[in-house]
N, C-alpha and C positions, 0 to 999 in steps of 0.2 A: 504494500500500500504506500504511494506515493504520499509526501507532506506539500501541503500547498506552500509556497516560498511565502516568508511571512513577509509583513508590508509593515512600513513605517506608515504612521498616522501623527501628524503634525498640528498643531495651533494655529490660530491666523496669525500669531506672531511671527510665528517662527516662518510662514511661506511670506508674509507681508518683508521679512530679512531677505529668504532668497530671491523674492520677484523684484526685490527694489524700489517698492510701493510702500503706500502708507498700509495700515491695516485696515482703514477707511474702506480703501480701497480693494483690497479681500473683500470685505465685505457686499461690498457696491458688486464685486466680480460672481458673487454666490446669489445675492438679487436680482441681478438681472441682465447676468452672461453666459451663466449655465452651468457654474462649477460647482460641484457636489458636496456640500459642507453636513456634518453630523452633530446634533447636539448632544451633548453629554448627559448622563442620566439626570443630574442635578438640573438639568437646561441653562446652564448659567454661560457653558462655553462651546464656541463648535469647532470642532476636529475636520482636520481635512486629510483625507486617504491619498497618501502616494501615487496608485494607480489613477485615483479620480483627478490628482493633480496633472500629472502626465500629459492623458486624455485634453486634458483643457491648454494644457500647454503648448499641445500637438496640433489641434483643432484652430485655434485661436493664434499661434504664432506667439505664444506669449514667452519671453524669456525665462527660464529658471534656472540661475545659480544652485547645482546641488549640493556643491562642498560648500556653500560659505556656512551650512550649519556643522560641519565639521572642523571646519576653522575656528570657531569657540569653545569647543572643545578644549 
């Protein structure tokens, strides 16, 4: 039995860091550009999936830095 390759799931901070955007802007991007954001059980924050980042990165032409969240590290 194969394991599904597990995915990193991010904050709007942390993609508002690699896009180079405000988090404003995440936001506005999940409103009304089509990028797939999760709220968390408590509803207070929404998660954004790897995969569904991609996708919209792809789609959308949008740039995303992957290492700059490896670079605070």
């Amino acid at each position: 039995m194969r394991k599904a390759p597990i995915q990193r799931v991010f904050s709007v901070g942390q993609v508002a860091a690699m896009c180079h955007v405000s988090r404003e802007t995440i936001r506005r991007w999940v409103r009304g550009f089509g990028l797939t954001a999760y709220n968390t059980s408590g509803g207070l924050a929404m998660k954004i999936m790897e995969a569904d980042l991609r996708k919209f990165s792809e789609d959308l032409r949008v740039y995303v830095d992957w290492e700059a969240l490896e670079e605070d590290d």
